[in-house]
Backbone atoms as SQL, in Angstrom:
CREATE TABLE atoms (id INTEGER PRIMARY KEY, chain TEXT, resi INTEGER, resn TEXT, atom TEXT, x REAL, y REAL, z REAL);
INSERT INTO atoms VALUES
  (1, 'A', 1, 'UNK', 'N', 133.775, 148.690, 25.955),
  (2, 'A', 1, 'UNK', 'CA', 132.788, 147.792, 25.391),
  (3, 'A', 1, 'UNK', 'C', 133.149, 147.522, 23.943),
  (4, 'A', 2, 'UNK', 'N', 133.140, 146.229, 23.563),
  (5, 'A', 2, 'UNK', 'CA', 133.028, 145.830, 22.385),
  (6, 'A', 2, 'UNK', 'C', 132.043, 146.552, 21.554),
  (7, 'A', 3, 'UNK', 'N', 132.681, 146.502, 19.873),
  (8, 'A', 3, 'UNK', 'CA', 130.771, 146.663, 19.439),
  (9, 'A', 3, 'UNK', 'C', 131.006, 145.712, 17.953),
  (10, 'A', 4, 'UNK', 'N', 130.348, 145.828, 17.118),
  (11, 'A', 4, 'UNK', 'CA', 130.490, 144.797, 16.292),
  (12, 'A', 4, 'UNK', 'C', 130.609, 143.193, 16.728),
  (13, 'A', 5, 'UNK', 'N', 130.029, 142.995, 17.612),
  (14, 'A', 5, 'UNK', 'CA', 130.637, 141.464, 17.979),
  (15, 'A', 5, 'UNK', 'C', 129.758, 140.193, 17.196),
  (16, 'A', 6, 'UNK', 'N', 131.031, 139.351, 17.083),
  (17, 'A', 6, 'UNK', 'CA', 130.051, 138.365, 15.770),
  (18, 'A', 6, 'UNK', 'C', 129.507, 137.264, 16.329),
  (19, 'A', 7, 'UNK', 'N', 129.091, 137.271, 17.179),
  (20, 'A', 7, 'UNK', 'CA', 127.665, 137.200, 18.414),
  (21, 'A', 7, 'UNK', 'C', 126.625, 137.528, 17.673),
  (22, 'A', 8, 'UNK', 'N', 125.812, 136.226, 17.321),
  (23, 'A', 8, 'UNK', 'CA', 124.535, 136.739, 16.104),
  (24, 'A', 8, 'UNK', 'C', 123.870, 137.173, 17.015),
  (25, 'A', 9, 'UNK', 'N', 123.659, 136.987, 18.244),
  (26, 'A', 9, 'UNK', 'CA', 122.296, 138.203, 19.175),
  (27, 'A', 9, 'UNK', 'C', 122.625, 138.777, 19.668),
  (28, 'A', 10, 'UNK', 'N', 123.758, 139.462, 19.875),
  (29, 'A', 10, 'UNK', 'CA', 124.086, 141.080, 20.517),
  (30, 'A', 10, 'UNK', 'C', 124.990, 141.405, 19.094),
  (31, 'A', 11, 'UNK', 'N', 125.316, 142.980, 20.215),
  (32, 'A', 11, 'UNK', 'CA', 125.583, 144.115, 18.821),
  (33, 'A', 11, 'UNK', 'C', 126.708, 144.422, 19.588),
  (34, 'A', 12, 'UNK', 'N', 127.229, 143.921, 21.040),
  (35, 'A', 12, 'UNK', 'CA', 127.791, 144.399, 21.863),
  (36, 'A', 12, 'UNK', 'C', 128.411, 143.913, 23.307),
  (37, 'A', 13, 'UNK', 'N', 129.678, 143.588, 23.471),
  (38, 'A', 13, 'UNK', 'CA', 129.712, 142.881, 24.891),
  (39, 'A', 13, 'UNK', 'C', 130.513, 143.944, 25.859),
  (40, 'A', 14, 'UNK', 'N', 130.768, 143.489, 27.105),
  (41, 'A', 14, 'UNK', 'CA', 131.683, 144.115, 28.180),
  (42, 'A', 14, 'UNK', 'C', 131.711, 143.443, 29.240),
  (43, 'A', 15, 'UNK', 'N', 132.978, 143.808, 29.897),
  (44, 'A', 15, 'UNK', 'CA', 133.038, 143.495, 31.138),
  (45, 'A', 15, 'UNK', 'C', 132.694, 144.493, 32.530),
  (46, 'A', 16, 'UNK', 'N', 131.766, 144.168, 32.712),
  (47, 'A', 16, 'UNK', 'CA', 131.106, 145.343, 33.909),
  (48, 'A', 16, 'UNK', 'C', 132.099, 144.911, 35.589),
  (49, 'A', 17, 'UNK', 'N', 132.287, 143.638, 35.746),
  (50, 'A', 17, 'UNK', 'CA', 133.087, 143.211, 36.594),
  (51, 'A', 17, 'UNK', 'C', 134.373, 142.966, 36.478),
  (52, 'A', 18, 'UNK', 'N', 135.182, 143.201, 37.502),
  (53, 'A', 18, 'UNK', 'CA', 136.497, 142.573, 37.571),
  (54, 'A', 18, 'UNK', 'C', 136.739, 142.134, 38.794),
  (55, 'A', 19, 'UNK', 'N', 138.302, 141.053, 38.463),
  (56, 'A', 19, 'UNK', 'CA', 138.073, 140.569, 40.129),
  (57, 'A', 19, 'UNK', 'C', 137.091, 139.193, 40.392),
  (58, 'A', 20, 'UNK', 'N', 137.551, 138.850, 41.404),
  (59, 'A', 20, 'UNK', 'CA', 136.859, 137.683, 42.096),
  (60, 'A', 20, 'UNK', 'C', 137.187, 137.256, 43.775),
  (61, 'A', 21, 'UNK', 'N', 136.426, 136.679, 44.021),
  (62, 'A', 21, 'UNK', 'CA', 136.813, 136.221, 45.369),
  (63, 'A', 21, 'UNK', 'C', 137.120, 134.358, 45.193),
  (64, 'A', 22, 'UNK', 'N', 138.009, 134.215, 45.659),
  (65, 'A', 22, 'UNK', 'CA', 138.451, 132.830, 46.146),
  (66, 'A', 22, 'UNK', 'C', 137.384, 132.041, 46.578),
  (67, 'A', 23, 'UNK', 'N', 137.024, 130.861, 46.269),
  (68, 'A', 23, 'UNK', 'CA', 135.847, 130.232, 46.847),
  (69, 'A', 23, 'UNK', 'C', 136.325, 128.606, 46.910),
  (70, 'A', 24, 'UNK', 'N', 137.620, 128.353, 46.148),
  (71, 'A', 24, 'UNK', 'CA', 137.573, 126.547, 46.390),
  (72, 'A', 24, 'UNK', 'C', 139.281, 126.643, 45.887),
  (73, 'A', 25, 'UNK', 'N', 139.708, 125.501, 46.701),
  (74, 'A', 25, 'UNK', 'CA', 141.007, 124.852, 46.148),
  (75, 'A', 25, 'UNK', 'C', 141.643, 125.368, 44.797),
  (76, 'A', 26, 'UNK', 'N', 140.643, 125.135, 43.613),
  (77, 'A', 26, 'UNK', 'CA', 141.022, 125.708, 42.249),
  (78, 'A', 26, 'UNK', 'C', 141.888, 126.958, 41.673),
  (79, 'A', 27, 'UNK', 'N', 141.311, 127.496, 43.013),
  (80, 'A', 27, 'UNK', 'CA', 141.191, 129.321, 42.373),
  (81, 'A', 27, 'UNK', 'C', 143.216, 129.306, 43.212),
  (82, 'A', 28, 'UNK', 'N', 143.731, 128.617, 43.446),
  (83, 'A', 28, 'UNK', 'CA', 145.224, 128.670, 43.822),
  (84, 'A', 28, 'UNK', 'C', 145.963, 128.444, 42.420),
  (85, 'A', 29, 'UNK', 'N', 145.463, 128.380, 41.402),
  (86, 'A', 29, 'UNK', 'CA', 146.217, 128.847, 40.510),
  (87, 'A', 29, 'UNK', 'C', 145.804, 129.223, 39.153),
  (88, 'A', 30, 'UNK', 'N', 144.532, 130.162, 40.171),
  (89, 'A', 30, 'UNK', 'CA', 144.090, 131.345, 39.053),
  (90, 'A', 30, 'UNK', 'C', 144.677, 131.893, 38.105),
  (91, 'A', 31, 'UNK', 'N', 144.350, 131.818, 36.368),
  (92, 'A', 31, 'UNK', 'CA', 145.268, 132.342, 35.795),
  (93, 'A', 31, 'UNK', 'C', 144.213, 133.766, 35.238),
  (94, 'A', 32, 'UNK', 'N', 143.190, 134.016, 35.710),
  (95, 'A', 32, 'UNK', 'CA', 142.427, 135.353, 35.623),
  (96, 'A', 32, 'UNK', 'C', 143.288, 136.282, 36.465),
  (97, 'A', 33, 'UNK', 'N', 143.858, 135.934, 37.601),
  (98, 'A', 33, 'UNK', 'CA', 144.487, 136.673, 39.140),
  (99, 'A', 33, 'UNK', 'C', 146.323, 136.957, 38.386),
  (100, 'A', 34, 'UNK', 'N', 146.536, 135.909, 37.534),
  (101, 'A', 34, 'UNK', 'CA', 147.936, 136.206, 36.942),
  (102, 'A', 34, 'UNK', 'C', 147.206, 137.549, 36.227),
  (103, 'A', 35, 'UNK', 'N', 146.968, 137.342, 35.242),
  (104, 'A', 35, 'UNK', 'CA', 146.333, 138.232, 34.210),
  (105, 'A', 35, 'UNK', 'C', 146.157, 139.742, 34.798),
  (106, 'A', 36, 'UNK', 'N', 145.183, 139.447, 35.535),
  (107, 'A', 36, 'UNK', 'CA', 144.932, 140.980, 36.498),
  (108, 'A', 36, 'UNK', 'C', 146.135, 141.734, 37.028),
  (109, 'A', 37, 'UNK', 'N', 147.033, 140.729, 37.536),
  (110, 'A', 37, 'UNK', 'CA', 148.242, 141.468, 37.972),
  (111, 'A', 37, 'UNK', 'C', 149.021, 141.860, 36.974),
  (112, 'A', 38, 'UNK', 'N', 148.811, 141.524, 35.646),
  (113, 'A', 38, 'UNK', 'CA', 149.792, 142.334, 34.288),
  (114, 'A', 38, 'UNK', 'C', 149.321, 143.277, 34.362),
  (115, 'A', 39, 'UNK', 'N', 147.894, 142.974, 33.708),
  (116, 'A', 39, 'UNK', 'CA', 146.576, 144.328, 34.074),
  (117, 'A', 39, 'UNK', 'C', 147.377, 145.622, 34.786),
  (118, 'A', 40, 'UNK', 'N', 147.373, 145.161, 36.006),
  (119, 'A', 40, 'UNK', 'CA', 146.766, 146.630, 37.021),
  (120, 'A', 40, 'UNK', 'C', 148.963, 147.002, 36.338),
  (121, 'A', 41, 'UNK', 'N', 149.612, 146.060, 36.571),
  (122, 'A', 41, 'UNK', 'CA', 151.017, 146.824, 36.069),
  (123, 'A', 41, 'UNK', 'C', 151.131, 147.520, 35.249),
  (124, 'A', 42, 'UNK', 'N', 150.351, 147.387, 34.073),
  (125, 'A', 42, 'UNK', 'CA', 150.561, 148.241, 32.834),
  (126, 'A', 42, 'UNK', 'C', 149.960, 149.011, 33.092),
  (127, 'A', 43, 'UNK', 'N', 149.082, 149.342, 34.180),
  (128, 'A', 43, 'UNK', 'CA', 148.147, 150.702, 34.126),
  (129, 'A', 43, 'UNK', 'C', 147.071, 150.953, 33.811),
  (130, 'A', 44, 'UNK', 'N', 146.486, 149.269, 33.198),
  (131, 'A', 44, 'UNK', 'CA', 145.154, 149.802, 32.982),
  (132, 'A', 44, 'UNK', 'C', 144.166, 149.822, 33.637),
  (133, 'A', 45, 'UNK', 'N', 143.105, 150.976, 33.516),
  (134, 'A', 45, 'UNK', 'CA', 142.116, 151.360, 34.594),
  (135, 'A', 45, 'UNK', 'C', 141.609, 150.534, 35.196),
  (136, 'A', 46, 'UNK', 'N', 140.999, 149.793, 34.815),
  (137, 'A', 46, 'UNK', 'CA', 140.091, 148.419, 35.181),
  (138, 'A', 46, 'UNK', 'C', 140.316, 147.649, 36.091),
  (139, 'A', 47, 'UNK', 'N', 142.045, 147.701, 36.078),
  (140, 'A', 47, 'UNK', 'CA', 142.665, 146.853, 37.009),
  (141, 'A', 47, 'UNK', 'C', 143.400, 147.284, 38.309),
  (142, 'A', 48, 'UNK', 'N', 143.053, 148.322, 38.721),
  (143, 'A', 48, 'UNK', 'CA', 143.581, 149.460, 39.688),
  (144, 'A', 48, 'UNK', 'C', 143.487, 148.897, 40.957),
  (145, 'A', 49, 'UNK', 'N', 142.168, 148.257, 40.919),
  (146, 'A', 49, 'UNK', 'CA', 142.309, 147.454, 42.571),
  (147, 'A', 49, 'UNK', 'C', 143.135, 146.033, 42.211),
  (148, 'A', 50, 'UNK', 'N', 143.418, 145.534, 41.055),
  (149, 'A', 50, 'UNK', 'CA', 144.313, 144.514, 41.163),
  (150, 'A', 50, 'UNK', 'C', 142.913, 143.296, 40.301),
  (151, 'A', 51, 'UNK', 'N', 143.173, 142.066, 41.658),
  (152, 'A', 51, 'UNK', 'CA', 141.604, 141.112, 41.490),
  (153, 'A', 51, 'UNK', 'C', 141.088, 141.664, 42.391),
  (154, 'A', 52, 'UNK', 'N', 141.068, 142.419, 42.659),
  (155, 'A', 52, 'UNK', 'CA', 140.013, 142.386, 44.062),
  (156, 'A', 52, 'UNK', 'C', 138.658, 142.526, 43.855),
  (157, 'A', 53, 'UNK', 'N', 137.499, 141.831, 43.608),
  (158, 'A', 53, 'UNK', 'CA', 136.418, 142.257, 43.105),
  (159, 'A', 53, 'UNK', 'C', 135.987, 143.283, 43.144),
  (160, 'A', 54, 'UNK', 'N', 135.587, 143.863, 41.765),
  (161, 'A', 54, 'UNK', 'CA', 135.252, 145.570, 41.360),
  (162, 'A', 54, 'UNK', 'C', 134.361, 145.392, 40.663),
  (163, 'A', 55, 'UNK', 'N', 133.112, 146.579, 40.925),
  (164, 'A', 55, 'UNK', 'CA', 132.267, 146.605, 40.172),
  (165, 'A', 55, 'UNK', 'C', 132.515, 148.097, 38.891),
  (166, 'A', 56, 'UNK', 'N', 133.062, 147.809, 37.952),
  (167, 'A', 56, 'UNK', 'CA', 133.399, 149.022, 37.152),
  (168, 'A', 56, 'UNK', 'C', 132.397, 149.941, 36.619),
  (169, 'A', 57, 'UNK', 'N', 131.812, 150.935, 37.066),
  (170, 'A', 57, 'UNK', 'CA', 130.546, 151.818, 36.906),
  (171, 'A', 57, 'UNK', 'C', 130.934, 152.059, 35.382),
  (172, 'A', 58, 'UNK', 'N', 131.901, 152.809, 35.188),
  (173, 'A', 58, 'UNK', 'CA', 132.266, 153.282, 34.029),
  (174, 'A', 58, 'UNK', 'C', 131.990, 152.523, 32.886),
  (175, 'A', 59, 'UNK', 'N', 132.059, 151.190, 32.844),
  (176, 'A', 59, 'UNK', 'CA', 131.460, 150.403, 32.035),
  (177, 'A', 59, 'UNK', 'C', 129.832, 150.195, 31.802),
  (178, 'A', 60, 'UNK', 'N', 129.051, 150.578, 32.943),
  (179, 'A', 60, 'UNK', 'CA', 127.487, 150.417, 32.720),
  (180, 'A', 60, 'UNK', 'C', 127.372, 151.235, 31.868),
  (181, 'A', 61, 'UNK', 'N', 127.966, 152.860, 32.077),
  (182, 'A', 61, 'UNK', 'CA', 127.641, 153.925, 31.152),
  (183, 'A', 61, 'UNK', 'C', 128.220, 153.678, 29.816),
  (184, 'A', 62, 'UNK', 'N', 128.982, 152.765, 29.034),
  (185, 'A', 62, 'UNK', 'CA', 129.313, 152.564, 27.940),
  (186, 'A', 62, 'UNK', 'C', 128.393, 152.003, 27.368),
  (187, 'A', 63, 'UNK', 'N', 127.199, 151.057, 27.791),
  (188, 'A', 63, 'UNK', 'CA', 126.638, 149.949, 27.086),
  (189, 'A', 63, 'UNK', 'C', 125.170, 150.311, 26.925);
């Protein structure tokens, strides 16, 4: 989780989700789905299932 964010009405952001599901033509050249796949290569946690939609618990408890 972010903190300091210069967002005059929060103090704080995150991403509680990752991932998505395919829903239209568009999403064929997802560049969130590129991204994710650097993601999960380098190892980071978040991205372990890849895109596959995830709900990251570990993040509720940060915020």
């Amino acid at each position: 989780m972010a903190s300091n964010s210069p967002i005059e009405w929060t103090e704080g952001t995150g991403n509680h989700v990752t991932g998505c599901d395919k829903v239209s033509p568009g999403c064929a050249h997802c560049y969130a789905e590129r991204m994710a796949k650097r993601l999960q290569a380098m190892g980071q946690r978040n991205y372990a299932n890849g895109f596959e939609l995830t709900l990251q618990e570990q993040m509720l408890e940060a915020g």
